[in-house]
N, C-alpha and C positions, 0 to 999 in steps of 0.2 A: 580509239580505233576498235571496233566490233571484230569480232573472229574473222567472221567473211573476207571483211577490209584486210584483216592479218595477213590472212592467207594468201588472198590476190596481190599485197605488198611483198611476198615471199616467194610467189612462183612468178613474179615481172623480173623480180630480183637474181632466183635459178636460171631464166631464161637469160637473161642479161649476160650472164658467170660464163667466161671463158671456160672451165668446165666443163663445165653442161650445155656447152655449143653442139646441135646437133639430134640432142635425144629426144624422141616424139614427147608431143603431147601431154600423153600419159601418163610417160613414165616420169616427167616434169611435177605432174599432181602428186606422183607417187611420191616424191623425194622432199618435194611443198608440204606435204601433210605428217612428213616427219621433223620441217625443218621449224625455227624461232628465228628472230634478227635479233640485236645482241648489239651493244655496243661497251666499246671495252676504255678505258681509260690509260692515257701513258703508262709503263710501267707493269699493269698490271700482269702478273705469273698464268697465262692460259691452262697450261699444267706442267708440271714435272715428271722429268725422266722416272718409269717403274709406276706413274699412278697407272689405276683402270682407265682403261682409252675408251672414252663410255663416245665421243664424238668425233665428227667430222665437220670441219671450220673451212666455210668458203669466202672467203676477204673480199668485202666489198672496195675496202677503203686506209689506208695506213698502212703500215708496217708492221711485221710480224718476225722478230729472230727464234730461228731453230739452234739449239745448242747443245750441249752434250757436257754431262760433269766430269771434271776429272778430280779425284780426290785431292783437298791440298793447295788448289789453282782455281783462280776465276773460271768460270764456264767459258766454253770457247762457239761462237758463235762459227752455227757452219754453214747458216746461208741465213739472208734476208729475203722473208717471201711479201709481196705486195697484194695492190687489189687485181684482180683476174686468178690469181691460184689460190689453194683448197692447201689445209694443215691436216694435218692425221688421216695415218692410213694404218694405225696397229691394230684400228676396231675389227679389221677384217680379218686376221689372223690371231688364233687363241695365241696365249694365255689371253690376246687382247690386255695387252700392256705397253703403255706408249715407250717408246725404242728411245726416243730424245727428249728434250722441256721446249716450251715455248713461249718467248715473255714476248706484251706491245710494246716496240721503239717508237707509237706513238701513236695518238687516239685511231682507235679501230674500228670499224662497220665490219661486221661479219653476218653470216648467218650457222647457227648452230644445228646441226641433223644429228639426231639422235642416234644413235649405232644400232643398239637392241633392237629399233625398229625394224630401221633401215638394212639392217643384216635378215630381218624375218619377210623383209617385201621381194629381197632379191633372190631369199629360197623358193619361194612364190612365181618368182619373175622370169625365167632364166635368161629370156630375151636382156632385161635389166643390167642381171648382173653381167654379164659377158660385157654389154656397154659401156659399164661402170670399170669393171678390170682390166678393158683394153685402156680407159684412160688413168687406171692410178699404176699400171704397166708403166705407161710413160713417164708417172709423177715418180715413181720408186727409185727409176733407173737415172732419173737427174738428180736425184738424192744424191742418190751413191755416187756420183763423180762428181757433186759438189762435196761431198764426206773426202774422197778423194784427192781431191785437188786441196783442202783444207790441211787434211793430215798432210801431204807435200811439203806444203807452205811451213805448218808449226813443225814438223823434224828437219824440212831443211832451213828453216829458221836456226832451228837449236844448234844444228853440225857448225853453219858458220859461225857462231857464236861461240864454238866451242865446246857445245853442250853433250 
């Protein structure tokens, strides 16, 4: 496939992305010309908790768990994301260090957006960025009350048990 063909398989693809439902045109090229597709295999580690959050992972396709270590214990899965939502959002905030890890629970279509860029188009952008913040607004705050509901779960897990 030639650059061009890349690129025009990458922004059918943004456009397509529950996501990025909504953002002109433009700003679609913008996010196109930062972004790769990627495909990941069962299993494979996306990153760990504390690396450089150098990206932003929009799921075309498969499953994605979000988890979090605890020393000592299996990692605790604190949500399974699918195709239509987008993984990391630390690139945006220094240190820019991803907050969770994220393994595939099974072969994955993604597309990959660079941060470094994509954080220097939306200093650029502002119309962009404010787009882009209203919707990982929304992706943060479902975080946190899946993080929520999770911890619920594992301490009142433990209480009844005894723990």
């Amino acid at each position: 496939m030639s650059a061009r063909d890349e690129t025009a398989n990458v922004r059918a693809r943004l456009e397509a992305h529950a996501f990025f439902t909504a953002l002109s045109p433009s700003h679609l090229d913008v996010i196109a010309a930062c972004a790769r597709a990627r495909s990941v295999r069962e299993g494979m580690v996306l990153f760990h908790e504390g690396d450089d959050a150098t990206a932003l992972y929009a799921i075309d396709g498969g499953s994605v768990a979000v988890q979090v270590h605890i020393p000592h214990r299996r990692p605790i899965t604190l949500e399974t994301l699918g195709p239509g939502e987008i993984l990391g959002w630390s690139w945006l905030f220094p240190p820019y260090r991803t907050r969770f890890g994220a393994v595939a629970l099974t072969a994955v279509e993604l597309l990959v957006i660079d941060a470094r860029t994509l954080r220097a188009r939306l200093d650029e952008d502002a119309a962009l960025g404010y787009a882009l913040l209203q919707r990982f607004s929304r992706v943060i705050a479902e975080r946190l009350e899946a993080t929520r509901l999770q911890l619920l779960d594992v301490y009142g897990n433990q209480r009844a048990a005894g723990g």
